[in-house]
N, C-alpha and C positions, 0 to 999 in steps of 0.2 A: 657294206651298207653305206650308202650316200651321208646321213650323219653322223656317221659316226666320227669323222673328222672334226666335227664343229662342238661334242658334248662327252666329258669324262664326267666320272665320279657317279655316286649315289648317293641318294638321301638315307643317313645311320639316324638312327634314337627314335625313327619315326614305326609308332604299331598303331593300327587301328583296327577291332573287333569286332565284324558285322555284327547287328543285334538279335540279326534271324537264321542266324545259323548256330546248329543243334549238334555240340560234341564239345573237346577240352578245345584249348588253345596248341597244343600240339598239331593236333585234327582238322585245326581251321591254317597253321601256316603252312602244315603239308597241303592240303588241299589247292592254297594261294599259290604254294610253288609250281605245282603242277599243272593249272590252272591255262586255258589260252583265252579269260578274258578280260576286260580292265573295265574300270569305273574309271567315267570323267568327269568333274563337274567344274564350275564356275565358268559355266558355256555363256554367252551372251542368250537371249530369249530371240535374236532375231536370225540367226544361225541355221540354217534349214539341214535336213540330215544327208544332203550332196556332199554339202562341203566336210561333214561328220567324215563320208566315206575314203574324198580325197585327202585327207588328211592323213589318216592311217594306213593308206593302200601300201604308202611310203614305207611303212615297217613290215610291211607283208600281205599274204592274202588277207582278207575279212570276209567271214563266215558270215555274219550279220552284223547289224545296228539295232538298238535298241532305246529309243527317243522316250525322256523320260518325262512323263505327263503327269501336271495339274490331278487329282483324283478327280476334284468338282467339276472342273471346266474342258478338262481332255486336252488342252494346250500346252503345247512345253514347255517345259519349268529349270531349266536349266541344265539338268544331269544330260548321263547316259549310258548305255552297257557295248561296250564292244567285244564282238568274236572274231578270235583268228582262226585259222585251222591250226597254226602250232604255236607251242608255247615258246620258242624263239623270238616269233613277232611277237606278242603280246612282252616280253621284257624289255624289246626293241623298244615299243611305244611307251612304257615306262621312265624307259633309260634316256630317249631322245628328246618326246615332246613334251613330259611332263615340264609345264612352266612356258610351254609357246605362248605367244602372245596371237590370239582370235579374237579381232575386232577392239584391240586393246585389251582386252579382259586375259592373265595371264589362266592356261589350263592347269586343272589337278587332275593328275595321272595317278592310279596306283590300281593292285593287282588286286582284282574280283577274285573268290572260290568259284564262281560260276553263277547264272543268270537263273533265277527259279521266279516264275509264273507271280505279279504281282508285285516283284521286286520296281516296275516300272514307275511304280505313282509314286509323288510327294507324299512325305509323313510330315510336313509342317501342316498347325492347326485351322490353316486356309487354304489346305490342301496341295499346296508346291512344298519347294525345300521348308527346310528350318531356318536355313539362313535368309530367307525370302522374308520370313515370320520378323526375325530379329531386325531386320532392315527398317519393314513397315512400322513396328513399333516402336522402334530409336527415332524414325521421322514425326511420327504423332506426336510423339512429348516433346520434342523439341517445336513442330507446330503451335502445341496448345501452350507451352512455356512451361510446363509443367516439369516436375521435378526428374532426370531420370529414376527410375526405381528397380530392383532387383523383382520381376517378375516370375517365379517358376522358371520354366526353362528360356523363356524367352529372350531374356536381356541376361547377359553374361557377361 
């Protein structure tokens, strides 16, 4: 593999628990291990899904892309789903590019259970990320001068 010279190590202590996926935690890290697809996010918004494809070809074939859109507006919202046809390249992409820097914005790489129908859209309450949510609302109170305040899930 071309980078594998330039990147060792793995990221330890790090679990995250899709919220839409139905079984124990066993169920879901078997499924991740086996898995050939990856979630990417902290994509810049200007990023078109070409450069999505060149990017990963590098760790192997790609099955698909999967550009993750706005619910309200259908425009892209920073995420994404990538398919390989084997689970080698998908840890490849893990192992390598998680933390490139695209556009200055460094990426988050980590192993999807797989792509299920709807998974595409934003769940923030303006219909992109969450983290899109928490951005817009840190700017506001700090425009109006206003206090920051612990919001629901918003402000963290």
């Amino acid at each position: 593999m071309i980078l594998e010279k330039y990147f060792t190590g793995e990221r330890e202590g790090y679990f995250y628990r899709e919220k839409t996926f139905v079984g124990t935690d066993e169920e879901y890290i078997e499924a991740k291990k086996n898995s050939s697809t990856i979630f990417v996010s902290n994509i810049p918004t200007s990023v078109r899904e070409e450069r999505i494809w060149e990017l990963f070809l590098l760790c192997g074939d790609v099955k698909r892309v999967i550009m993750g859109l706005n619910r309200n507006t259908l425009r892209f919202c920073g995420f994404c789903f990538v398919e390989f046809y084997t689970v080698s390249s998908a840890d490849a992409a893990v192992r390598y590019v998680n933390g490139f820097r695209l556009d200055q914005s460094p990426l988050s790489i980590d192993k999807d259970y797989g792509f299920v129908e709807g998974r595409q859209y934003g769940r923030g309450v303006f219909g992109g990320r969450v983290k899109a949510d928490r951005m817009y609302l840190e700017d506001r109170h700090q425009r109006d001068g206003t206090k920051r305040r612990r919001q629901g899930r918003f402000l963290r």
